[in-house]
C-alpha positions as CSV (number, residue, x, y, z in Angstrom):
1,X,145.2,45.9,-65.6
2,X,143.9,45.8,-61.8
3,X,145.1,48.8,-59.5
4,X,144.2,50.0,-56.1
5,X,141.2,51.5,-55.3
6,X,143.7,54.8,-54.0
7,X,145.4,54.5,-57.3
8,X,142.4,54.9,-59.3
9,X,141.5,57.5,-57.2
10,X,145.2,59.8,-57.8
11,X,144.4,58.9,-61.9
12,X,140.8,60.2,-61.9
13,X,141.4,63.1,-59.8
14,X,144.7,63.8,-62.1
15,X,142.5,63.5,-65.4
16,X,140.4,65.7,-64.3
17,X,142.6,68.4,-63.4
18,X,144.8,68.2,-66.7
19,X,141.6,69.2,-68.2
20,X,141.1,72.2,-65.5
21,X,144.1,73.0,-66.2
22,X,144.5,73.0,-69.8
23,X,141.2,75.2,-70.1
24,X,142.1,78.1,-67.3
25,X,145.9,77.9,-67.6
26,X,145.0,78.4,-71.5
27,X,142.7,81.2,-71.0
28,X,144.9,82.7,-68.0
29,X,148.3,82.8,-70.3
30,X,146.1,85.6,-72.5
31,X,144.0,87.2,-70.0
32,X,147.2,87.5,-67.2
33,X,149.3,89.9,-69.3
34,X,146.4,91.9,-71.3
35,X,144.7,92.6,-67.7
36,X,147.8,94.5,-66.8
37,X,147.6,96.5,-70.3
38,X,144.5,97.5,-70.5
39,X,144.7,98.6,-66.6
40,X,147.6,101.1,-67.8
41,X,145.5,101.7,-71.1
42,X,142.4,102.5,-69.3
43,X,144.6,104.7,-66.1
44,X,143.2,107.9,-64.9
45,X,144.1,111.0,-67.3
46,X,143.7,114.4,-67.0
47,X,140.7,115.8,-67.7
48,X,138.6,118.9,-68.3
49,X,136.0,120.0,-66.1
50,X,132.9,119.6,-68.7
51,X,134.5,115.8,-68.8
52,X,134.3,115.2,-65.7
53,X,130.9,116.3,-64.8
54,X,129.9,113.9,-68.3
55,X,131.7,111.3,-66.3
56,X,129.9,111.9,-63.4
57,X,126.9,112.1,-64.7
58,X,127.0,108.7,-66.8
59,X,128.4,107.0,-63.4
60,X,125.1,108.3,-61.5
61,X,123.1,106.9,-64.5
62,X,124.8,103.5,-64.8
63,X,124.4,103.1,-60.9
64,X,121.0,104.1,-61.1
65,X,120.2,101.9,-63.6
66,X,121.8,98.7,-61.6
67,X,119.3,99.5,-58.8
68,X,116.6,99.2,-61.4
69,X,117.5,95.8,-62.5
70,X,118.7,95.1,-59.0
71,X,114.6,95.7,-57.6
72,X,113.5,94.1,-60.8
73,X,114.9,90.7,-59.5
74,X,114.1,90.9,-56.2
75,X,110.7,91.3,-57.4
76,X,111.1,87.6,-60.2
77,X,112.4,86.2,-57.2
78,X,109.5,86.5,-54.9
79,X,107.3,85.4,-58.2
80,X,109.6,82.7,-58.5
81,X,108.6,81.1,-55.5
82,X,105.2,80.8,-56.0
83,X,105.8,79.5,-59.8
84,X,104.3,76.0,-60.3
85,X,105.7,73.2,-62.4
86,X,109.1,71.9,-62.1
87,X,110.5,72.8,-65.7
88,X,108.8,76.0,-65.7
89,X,110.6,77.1,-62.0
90,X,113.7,75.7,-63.4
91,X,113.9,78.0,-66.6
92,X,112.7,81.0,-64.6
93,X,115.4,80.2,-61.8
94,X,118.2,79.7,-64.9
95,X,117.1,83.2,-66.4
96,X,117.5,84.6,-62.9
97,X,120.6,83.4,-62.2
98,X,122.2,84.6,-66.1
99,X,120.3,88.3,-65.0
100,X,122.3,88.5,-61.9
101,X,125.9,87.3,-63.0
102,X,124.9,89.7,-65.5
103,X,124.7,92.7,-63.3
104,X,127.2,91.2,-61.2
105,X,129.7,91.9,-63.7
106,X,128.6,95.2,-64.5
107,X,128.5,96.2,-60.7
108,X,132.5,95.2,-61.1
109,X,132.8,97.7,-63.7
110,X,131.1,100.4,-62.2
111,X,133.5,100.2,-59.1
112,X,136.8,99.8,-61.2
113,X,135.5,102.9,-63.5
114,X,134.5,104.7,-60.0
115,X,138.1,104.2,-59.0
116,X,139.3,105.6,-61.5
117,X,137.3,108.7,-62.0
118,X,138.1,109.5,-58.3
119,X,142.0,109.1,-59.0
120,X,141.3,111.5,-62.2
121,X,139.3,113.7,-59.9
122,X,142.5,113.9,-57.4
123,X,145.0,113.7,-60.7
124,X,147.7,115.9,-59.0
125,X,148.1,113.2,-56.2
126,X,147.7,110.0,-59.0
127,X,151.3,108.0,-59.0
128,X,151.3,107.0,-62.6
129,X,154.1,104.6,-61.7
130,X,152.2,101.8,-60.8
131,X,150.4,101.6,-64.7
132,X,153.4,101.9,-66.1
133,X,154.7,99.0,-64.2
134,X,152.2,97.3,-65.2
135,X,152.6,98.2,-68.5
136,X,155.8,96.6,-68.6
137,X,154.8,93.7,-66.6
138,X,152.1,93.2,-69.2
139,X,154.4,93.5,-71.9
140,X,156.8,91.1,-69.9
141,X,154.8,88.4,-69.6
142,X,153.2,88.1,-73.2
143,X,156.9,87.1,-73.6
144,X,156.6,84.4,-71.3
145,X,153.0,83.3,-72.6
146,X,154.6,83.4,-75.9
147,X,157.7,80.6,-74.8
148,X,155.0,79.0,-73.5
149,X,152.7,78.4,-76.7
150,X,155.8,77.7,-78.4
151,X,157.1,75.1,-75.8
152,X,153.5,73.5,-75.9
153,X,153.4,74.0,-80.0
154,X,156.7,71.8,-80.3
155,X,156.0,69.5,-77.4
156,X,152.7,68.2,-79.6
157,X,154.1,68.6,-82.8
158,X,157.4,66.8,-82.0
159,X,158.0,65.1,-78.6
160,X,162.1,65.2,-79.1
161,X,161.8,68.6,-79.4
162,X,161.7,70.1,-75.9
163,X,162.2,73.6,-76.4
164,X,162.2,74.3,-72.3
165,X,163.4,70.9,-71.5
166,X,166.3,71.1,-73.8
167,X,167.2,75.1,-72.6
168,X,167.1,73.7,-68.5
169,X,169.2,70.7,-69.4
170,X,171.8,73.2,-71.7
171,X,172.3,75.3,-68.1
172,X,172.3,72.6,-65.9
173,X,175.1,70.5,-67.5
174,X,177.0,73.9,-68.3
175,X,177.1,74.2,-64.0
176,X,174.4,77.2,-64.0
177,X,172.4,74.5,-61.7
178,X,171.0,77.9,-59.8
179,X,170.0,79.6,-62.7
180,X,168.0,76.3,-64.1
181,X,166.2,75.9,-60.9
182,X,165.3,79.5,-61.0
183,X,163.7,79.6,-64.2
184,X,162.2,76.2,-63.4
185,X,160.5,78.0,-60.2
186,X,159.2,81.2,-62.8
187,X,158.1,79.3,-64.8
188,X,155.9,76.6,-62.6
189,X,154.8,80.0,-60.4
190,X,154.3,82.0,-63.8
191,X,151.5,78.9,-64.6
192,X,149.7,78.5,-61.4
193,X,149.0,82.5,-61.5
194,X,148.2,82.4,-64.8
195,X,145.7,79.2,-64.1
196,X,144.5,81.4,-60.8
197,X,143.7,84.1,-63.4
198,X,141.7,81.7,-65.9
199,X,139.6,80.5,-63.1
200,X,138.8,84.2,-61.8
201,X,138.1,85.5,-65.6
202,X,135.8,82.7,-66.0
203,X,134.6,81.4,-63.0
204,X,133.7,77.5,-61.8
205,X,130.3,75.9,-61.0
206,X,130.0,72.9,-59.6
207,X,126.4,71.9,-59.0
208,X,124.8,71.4,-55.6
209,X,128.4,71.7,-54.4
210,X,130.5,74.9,-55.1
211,X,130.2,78.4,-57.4
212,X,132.9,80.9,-58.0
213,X,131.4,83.8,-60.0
214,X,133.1,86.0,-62.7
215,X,135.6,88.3,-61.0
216,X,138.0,90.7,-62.3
């Protein structure tokens, strides 16, 4: 079959992002909601003084140990350039880059665990409404990742079984039109944050072209 050079081109770029999709909207639909729970798992508490200083203490170390590493690459990366043979520069370069996304990550952590030992430090002034929101959010949208699975479970298993199709249609022809497109918008919104959220968990690399790193 002959098509159109622009044709080709909508196909190919629309293969390629059903795959994109299916990894980080998969990964996203768990990470999303058990983010938000361990954020209200891991919220500041109160705690003693002899905690805190033990805190504070393993924070200076962790940070100290960071700039360690951090000096340790800058010096690889000055031998780096001087390296001869292509394969050789290549495999240092690779090792290099693993150390800092590496550190990167840990850098990440430090500054969410710093947050958070401030807020414990100031515990009197900490809204704890905002975790438990979250908590419920979190708890919330594993329902929602959960109709999801079992929309995509039935949809492979059995195409005439359209567990969301079937629902939507059920509201639509019982004149609940506004409710239907409602859900329909949740839904579609619910999977491009939770694809956002795969993408940011994991991170993209495109060579010579484009690199989004591990964030949290």
């Amino acid at each position: 079959m002959n098509v159109s050079f622009p044709v080709y081109l909508m196909s190919f770029i629309s293969f390629i992002g059903y795959w994109i999709f299916t990894i980080y909207g998969g990964i996203g639909l768990t990470a999303l909601p058990m983010d938000l729970i361990t954020e209200f798992i891991n919220r500041p508490k109160l705690v003693s003084s002899k905690e805190a200083a033990e805190n504070k203490i393993s924070l200076k170390a962790r940070n100290n140990t960071m700039i360690t590493q951090l000096t340790q690459l800058k010096e690889d990366q000055k031998e780096l350039q001087i390296t001869e043979g292509f394969f050789n520069k290549r495999s240092k370069k690779s090792k290099l880059n693993n150390a800092f996304k590496k550190i990167k990550s840990e850098v990440i952590k430090l500054e969410s665990d710093l947050k958070i030992f401030d807020l414990e430090m100031d515990f009197g002034e900490t809204n704890p409404i905002p975790f438990y929101a979250k908590l419920l959010l979190g708890i919330f949208l594993i329902i929602m990742s959960f109709f999801w699975w079992i929309h995509i479970i039935v949809f492979v298993l059995d195409e005439s079984g359209n567990f969301f199709n079937n629902m939507l249609m059920g509201l639509e022809s019982g004149n609940a039109m506004f409710i239907s497109v409602s859900i329909i918008f949740g839904l579609s919104f619910y999977m491009l944050m939770v694809t956002m959220k795969g993408t940011f968990k994991v991170g993209v690399k495109i060579p010579y072209l484009i690199s989004f790193h591990l964030m949290m």
